[in-house]
DSSP file (Angstrom, degrees, kcal/mol; ACC not computed):
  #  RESIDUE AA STRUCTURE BP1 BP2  ACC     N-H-->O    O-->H-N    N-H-->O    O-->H-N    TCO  KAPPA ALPHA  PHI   PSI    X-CA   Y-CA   Z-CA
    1    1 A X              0   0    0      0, 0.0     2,-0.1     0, 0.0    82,-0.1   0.000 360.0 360.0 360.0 152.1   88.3  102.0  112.1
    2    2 A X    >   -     0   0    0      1,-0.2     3,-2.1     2,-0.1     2,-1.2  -0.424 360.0 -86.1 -89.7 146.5   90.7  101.3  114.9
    3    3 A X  T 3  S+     0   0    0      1,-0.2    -1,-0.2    70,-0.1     3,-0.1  -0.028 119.1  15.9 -48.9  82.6   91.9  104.7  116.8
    4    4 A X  T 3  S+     0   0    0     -2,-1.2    -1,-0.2     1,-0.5     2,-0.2   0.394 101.1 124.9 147.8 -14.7   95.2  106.4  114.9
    5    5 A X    <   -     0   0    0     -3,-2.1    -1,-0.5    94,-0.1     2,-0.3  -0.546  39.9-179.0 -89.1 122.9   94.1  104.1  111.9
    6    6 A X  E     -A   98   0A   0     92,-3.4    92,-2.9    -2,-0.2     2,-0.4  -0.967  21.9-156.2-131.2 137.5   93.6  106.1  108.7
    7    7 A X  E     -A   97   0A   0     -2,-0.3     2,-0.4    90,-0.3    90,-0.2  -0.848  14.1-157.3 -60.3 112.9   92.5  105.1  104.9
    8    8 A X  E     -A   96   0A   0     88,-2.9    88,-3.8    -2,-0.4     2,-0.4  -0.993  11.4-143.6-126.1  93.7   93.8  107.8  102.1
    9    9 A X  E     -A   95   0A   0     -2,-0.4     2,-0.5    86,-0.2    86,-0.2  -0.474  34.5-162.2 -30.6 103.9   91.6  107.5   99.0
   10   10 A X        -     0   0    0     84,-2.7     2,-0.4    -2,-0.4    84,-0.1  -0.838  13.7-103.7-130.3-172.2   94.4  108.1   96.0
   11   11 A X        -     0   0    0     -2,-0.5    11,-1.5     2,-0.0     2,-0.4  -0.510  13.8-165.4 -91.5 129.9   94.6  108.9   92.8
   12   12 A X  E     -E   21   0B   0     -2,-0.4     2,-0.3     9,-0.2     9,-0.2  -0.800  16.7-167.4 -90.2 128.9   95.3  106.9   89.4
   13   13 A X  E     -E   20   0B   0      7,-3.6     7,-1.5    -2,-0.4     2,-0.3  -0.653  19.9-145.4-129.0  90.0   96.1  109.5   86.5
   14   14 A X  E     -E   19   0B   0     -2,-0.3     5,-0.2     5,-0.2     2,-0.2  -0.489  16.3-166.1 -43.0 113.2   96.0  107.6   83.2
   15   15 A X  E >   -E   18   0B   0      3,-2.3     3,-1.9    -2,-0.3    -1,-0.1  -0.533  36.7-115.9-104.6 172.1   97.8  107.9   80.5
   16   16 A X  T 3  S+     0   0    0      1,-0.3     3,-0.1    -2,-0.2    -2,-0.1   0.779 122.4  29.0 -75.4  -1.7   98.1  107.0   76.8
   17   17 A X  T 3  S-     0   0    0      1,-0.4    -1,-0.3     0, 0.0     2,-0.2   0.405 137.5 -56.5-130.4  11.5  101.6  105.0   77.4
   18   18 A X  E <   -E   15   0B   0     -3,-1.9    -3,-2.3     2,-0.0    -1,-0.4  -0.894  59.1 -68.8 133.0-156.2  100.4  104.2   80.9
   19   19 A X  E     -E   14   0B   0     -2,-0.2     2,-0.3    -5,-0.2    -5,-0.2  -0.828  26.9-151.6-152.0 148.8   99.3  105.1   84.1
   20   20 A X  E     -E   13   0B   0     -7,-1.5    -7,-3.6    -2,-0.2     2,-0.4  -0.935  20.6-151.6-112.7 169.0  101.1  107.2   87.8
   21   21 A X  E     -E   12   0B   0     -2,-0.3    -9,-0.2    -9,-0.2    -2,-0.0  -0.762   9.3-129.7-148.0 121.3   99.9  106.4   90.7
   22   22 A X        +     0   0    0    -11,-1.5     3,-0.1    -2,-0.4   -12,-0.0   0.334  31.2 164.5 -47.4 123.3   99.8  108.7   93.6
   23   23 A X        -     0   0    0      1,-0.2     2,-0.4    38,-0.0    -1,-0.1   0.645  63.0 -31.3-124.9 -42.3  101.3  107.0   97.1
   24   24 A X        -     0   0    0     72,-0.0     2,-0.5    35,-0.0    -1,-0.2  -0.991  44.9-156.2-165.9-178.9  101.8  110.1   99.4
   25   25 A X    >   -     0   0    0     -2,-0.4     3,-1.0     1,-0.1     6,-0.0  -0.910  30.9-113.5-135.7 160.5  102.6  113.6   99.6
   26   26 A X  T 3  S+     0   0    0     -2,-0.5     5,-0.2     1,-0.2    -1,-0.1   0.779 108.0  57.3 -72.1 -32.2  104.0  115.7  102.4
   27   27 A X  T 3  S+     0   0    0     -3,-0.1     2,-0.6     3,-0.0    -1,-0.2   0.364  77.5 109.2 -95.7  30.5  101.3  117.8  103.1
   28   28 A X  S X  S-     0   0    0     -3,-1.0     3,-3.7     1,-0.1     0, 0.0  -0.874  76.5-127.6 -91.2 131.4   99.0  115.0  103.8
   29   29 A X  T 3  S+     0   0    0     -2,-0.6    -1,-0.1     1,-0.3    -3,-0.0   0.861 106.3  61.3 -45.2 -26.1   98.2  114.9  107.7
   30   30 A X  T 3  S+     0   0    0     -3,-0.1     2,-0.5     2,-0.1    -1,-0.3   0.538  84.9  96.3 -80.7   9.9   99.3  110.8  107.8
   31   31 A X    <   +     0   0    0     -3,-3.7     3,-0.1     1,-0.2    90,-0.1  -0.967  48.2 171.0-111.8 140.1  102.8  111.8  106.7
   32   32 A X        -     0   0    0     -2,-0.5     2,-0.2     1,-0.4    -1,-0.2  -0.229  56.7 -64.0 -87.8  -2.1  104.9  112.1  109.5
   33   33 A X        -     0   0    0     90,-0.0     2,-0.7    88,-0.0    -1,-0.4  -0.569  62.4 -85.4 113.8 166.1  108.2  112.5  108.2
   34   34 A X        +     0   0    0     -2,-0.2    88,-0.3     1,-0.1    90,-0.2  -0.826  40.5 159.3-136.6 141.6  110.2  110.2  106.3
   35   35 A X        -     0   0    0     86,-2.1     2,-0.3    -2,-0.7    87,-0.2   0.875  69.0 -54.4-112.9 -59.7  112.5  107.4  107.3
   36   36 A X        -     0   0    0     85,-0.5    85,-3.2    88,-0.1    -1,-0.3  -0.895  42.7-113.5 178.0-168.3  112.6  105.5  104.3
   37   37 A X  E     +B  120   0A   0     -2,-0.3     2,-0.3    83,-0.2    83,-0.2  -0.861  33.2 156.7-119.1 131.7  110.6  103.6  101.4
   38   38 A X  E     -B  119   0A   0     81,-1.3    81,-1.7    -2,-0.3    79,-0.0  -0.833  29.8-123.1-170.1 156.0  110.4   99.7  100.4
   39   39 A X  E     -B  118   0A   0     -2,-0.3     2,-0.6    79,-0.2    79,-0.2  -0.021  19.2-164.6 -72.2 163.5  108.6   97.3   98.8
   40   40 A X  E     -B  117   0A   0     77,-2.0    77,-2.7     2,-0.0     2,-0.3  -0.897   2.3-156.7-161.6 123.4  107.3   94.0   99.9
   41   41 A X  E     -B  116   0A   0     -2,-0.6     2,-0.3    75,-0.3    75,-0.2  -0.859   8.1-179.8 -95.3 128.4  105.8   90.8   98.4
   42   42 A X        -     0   0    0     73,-1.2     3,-0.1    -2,-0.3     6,-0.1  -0.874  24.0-114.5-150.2 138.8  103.7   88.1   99.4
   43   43 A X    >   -     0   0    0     -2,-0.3     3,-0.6     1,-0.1    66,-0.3   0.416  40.8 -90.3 -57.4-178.3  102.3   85.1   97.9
   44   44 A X  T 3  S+     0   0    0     68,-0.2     2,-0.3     1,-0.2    66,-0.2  -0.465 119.2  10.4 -66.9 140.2   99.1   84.1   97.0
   45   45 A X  T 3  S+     0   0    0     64,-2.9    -1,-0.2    -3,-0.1    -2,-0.1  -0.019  96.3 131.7  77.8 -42.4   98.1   82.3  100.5
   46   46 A X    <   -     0   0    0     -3,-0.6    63,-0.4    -2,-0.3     2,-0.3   0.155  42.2-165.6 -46.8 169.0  100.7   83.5  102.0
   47   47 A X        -     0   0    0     61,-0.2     2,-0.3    -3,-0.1    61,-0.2  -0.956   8.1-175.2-160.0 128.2  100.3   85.4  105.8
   48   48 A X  B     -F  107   0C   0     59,-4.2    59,-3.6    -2,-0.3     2,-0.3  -0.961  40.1-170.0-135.7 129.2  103.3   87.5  107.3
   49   49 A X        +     0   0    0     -2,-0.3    86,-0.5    84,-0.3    57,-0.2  -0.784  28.5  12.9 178.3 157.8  101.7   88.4  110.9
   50   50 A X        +     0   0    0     55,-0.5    83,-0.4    84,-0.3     2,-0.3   0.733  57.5 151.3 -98.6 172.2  101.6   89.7  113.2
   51   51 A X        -     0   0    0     54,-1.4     2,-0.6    81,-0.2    54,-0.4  -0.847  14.9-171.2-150.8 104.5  104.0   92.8  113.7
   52   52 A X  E     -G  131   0D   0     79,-2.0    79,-2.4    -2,-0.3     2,-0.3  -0.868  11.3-149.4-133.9 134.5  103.8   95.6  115.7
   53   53 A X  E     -G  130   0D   0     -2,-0.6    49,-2.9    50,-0.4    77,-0.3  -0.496   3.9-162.2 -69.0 125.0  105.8   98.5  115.7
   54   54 A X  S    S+     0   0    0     75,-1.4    47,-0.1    -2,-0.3    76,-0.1   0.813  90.7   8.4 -94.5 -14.5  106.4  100.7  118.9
   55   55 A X  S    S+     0   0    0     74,-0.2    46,-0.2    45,-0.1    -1,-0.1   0.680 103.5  82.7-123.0 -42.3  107.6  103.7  117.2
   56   56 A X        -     0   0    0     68,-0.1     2,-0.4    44,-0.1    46,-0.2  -0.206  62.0-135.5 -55.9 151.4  107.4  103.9  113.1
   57   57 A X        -     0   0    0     44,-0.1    65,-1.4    43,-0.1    66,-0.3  -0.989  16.7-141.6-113.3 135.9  104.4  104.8  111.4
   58   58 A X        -     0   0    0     41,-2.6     2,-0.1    -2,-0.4    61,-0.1  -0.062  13.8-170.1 -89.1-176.5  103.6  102.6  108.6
   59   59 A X        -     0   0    0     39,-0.1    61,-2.8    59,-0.1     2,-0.4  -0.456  21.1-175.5-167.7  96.7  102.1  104.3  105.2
   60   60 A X  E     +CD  97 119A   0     37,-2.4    37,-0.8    59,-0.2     2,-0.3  -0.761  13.3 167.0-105.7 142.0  101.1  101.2  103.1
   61   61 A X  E     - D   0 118A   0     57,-2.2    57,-1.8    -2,-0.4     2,-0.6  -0.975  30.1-136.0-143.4 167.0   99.7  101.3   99.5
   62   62 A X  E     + D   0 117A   0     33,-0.4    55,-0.2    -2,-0.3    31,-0.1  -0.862  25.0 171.2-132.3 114.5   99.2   98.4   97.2
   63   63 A X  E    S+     0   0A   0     53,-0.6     2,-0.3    -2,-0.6    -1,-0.2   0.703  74.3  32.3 -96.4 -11.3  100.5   99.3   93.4
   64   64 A X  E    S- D   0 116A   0     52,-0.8    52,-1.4    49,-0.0    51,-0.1  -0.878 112.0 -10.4-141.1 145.5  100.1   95.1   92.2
   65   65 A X  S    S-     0   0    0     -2,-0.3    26,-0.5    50,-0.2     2,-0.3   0.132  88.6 -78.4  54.2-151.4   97.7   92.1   93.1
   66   66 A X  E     -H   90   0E   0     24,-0.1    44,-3.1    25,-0.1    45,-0.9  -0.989  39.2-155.0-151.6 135.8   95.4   92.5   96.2
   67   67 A X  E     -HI  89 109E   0     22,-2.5    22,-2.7    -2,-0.3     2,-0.6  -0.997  14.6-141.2-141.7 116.7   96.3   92.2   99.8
   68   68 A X  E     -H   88   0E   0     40,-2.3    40,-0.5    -2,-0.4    20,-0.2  -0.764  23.5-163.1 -90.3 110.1   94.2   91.3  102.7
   69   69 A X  E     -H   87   0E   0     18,-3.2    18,-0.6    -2,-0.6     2,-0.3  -0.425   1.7-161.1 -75.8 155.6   95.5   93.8  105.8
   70   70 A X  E     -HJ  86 106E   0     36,-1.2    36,-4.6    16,-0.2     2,-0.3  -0.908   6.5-164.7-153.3 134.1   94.3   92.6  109.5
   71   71 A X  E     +HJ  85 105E   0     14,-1.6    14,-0.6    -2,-0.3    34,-0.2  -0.825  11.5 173.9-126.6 133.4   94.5   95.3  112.1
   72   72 A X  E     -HJ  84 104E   0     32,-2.1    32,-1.8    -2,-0.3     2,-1.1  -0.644  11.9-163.1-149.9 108.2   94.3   94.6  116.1
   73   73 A X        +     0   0    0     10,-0.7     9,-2.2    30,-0.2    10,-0.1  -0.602  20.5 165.5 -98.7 129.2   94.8   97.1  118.5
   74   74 A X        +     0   0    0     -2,-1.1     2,-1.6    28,-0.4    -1,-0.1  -0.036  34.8 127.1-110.2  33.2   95.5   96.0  122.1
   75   75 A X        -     0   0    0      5,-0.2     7,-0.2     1,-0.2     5,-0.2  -0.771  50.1-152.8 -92.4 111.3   96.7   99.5  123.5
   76   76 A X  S    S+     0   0    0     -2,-1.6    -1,-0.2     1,-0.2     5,-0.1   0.689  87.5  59.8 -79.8 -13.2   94.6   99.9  126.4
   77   77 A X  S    S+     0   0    0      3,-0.1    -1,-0.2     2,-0.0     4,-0.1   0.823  92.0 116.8 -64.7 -38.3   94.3  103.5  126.9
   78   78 A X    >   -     0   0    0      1,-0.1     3,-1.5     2,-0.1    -3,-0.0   0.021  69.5-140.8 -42.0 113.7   92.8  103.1  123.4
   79   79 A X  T 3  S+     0   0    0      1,-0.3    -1,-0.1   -77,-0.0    -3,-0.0   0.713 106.8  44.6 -35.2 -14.3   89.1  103.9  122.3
   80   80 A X  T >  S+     0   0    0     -5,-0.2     3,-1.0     2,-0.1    -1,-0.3  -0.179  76.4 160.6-132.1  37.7   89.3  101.0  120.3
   81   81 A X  T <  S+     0   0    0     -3,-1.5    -7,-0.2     1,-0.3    -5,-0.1  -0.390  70.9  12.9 -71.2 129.9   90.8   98.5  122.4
   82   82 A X  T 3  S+     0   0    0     -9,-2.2    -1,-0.3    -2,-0.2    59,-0.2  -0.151  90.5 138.9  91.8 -43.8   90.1   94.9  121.1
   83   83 A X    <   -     0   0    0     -3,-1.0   -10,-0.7   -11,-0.1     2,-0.2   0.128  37.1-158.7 -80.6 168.2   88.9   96.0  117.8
   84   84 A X  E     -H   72   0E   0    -12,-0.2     2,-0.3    -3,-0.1   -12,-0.2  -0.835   9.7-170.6-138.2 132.4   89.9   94.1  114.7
   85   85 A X  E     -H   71   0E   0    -14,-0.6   -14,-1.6    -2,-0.2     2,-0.4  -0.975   4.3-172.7-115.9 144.0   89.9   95.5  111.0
   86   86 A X  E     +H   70   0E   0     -2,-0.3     2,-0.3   -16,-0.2   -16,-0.2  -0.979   8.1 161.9-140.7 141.4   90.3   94.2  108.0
   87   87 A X  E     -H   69   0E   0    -18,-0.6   -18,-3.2    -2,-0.4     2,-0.4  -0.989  28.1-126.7-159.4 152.5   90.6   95.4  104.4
   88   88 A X  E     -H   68   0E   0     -2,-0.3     2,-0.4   -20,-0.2   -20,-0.2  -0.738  19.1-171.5 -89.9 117.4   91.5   94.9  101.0
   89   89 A X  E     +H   67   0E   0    -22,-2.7   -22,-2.5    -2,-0.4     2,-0.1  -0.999  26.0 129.5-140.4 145.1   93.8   97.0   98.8
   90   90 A X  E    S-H   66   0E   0     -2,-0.4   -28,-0.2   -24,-0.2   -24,-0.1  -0.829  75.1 -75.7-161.7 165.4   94.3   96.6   95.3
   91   91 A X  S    S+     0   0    0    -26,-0.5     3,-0.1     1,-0.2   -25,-0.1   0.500 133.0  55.3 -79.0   9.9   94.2   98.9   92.1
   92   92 A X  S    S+     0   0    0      1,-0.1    -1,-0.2     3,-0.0   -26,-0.0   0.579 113.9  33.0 -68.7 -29.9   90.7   98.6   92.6
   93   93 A X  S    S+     0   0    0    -31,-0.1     2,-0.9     2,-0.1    -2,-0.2  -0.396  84.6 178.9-139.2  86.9   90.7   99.7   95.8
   94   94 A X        +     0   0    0     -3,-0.1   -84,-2.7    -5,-0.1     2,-0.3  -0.445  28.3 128.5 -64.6  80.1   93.6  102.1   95.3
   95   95 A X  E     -A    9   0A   0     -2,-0.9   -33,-0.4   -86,-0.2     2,-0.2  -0.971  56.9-120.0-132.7 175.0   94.0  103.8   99.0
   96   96 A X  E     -A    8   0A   0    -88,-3.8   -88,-2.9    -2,-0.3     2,-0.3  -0.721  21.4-154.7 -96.7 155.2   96.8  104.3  101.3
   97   97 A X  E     -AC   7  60A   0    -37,-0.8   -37,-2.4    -2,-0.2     2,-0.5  -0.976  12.0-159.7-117.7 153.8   96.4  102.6  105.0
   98   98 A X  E     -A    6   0A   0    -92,-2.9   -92,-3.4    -2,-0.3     2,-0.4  -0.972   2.5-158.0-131.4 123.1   98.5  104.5  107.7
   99   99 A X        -     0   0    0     -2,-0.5   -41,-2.6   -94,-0.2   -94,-0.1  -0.911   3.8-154.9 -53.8 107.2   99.4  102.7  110.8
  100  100 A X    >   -     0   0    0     -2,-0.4     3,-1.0   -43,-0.2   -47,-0.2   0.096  40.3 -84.6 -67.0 171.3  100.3  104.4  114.0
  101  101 A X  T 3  S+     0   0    0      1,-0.2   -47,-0.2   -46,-0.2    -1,-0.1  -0.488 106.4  44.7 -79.4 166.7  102.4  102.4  116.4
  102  102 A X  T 3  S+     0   0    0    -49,-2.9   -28,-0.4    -2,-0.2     2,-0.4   0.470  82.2 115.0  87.6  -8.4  101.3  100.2  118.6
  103  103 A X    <   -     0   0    0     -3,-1.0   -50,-0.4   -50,-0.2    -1,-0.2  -0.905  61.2-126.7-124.0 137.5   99.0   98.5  116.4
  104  104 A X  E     -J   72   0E   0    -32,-1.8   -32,-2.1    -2,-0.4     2,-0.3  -0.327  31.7-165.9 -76.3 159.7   99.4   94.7  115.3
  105  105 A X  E     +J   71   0E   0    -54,-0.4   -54,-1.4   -34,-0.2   -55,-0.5  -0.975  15.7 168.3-133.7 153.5   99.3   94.0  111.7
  106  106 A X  E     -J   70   0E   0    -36,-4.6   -36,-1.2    -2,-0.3   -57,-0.3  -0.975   7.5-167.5-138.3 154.9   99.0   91.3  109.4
  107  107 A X  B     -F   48   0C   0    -59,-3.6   -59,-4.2    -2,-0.3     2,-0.3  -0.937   8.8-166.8-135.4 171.6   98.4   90.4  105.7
  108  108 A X        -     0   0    0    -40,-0.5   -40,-2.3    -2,-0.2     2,-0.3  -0.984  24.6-122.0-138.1 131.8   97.7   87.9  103.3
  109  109 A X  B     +I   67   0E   0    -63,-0.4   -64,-2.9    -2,-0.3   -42,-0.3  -0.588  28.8 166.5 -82.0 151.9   97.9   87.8   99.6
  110  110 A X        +     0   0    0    -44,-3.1     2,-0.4    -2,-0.3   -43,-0.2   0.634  37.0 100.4-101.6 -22.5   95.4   87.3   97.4
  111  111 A X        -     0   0    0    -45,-0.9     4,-0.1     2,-0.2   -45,-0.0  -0.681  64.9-125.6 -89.2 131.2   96.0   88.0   94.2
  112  112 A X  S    S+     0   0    0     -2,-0.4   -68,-0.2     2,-0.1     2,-0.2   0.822  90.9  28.1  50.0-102.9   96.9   85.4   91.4
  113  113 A X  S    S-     0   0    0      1,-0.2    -2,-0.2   -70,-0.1    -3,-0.1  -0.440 122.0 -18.9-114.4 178.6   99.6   86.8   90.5
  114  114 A X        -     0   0    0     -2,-0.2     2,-0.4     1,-0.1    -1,-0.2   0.453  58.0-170.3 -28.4 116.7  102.6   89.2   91.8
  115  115 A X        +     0   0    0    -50,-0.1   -73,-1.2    -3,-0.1     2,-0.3  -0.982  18.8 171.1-126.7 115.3  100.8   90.7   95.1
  116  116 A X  E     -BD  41  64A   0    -52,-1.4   -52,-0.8    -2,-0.4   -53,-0.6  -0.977  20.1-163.6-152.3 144.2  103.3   93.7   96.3
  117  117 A X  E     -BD  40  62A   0    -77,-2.7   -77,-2.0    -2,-0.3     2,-0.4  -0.868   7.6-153.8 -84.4 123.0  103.5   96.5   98.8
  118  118 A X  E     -BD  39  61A   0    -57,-1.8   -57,-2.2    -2,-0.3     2,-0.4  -0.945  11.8-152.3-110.0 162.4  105.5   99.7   99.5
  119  119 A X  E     -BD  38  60A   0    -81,-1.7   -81,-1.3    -2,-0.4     2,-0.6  -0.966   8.2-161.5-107.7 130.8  105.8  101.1  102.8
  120  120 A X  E     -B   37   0A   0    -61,-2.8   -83,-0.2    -2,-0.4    -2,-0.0  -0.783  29.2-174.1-103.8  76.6  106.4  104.8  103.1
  121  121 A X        -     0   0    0    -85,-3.2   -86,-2.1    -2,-0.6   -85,-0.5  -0.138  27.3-142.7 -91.7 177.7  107.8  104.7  107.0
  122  122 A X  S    S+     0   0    0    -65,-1.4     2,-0.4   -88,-0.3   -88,-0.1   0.584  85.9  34.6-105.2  10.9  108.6  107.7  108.9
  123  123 A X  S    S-     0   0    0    -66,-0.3    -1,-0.2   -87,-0.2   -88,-0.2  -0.920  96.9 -92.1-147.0 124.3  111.7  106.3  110.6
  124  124 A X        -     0   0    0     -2,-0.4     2,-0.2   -90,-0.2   -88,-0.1   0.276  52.9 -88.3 -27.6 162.9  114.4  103.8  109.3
  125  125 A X        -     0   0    0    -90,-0.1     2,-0.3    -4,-0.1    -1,-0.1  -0.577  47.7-178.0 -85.5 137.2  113.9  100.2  109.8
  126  126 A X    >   -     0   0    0     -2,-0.2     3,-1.2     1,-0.2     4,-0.4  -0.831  26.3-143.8-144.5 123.6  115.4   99.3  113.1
  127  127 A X  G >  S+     0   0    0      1,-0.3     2,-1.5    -2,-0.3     3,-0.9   0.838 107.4  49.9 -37.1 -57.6  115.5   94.9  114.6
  128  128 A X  G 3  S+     0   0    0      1,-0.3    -1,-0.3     3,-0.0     3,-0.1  -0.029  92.1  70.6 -88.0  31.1  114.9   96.6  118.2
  129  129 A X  G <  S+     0   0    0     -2,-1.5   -75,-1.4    -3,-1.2    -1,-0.3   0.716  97.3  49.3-134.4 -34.7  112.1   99.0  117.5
  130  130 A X  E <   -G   53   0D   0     -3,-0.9     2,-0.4    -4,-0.4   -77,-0.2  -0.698  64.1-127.5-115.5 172.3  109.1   96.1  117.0
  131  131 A X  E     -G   52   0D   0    -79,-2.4   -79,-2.0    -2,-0.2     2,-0.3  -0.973  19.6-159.9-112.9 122.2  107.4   93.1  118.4
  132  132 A X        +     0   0    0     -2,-0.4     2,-0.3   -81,-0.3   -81,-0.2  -0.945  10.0 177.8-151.8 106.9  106.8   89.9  116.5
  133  133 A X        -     0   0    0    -83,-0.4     2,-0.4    -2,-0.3   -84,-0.3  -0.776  36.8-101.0-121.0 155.0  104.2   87.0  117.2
  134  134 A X        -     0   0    0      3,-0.3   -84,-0.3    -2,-0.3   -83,-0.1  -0.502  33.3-109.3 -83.5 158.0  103.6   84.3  115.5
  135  135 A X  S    S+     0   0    0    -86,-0.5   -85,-0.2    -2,-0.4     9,-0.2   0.842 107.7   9.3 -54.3 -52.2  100.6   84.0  113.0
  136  136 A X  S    S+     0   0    0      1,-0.2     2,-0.6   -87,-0.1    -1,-0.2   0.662 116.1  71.9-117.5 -10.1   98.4   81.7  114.8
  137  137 A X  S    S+     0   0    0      2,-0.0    -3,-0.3     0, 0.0    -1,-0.2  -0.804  82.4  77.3 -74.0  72.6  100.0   81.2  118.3
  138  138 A X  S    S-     0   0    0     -2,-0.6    -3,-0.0     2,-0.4    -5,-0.0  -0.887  92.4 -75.3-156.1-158.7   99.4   84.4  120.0
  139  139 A X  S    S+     0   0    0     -2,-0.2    -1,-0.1     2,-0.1    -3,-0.0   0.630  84.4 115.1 -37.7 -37.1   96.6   86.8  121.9
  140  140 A X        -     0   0    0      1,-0.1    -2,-0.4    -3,-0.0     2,-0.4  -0.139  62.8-148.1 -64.9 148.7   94.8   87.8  118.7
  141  141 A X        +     0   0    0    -59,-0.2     2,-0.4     2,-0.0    -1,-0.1  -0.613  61.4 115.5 -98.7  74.8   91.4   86.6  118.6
  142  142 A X        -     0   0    0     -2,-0.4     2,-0.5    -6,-0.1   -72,-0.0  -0.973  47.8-158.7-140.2 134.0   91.6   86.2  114.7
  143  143 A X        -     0   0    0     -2,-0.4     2,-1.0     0, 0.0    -7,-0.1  -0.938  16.0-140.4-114.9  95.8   91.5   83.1  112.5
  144  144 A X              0   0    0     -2,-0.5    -2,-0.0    -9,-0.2    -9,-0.0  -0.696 360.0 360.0 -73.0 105.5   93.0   83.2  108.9
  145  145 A X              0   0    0     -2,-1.0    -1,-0.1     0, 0.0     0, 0.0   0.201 360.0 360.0 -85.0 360.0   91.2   81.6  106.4
């Protein structure tokens, strides 16, 4: 996993009229504070990449569909400098991912049908705070299929 990068098994608690499902708590080490919360859709095929942020830390879970995440960190001080990850979240594989700053992201959806995301950030959304590359133009050595 890429340095700063963490994966939060959580919990589904089922019930008879339906089901909660855990996204993050304040005494978990990846929360940072809170900046604010929103949701985020993308279609099946679809790709919104790349993004990286220089100050928020992301806190993604995926409560509908399935969304393929792509990770690349180019922070050169970094142990993990180069590396690329990628993973799948879904309510099969119900975890939270937290992003640090500095590290590019991308997704794709996968699912069928309604494929959606919240972010749990720790600092309001702000136009001047991240960096934006285009999907297939850019440094990453990454292909999207």
């Amino acid at each position: 996993m890429i340095e700063g990068v963490e994966l939060t098994p959580l919990k589904i608690i089922s019930g008879d009229s339906g089901d909660v499902l855990h996204a993050i708590k304040r005494t978990e080490s990846s929360f940072q504070g809170f900046g604010e919360a929103y949701f985020s859709t993308v279609d099946k095929g679809a790709i919104k990449a790349w993004k990286r942020h220089n100050k928020m830390t992301l806190n993604l879970v995926v409560p509908c569909g399935e969304i393929k995440f792509v990770l690349y960190d180019d922070r050169q001080d970094s142990q993990t400098y180069g590396q690329i990850n990628e993973l799948t979240l879904s309510l099969q594989n119900y975890q939270r991912l937290t992003v640090p700053p500095l590290v590019w992201l991308g997704f794709k959806g996968l699912g069928d049908d309604l494929n959606m995301l919240m972010n749990v950030s720790d600092i309001p959304h702000d136009p001047e705070e991240y960096d934006k590359i285009d999907a297939y133009k850019n440094h990453i050595n990454y292909l999207w299929d």
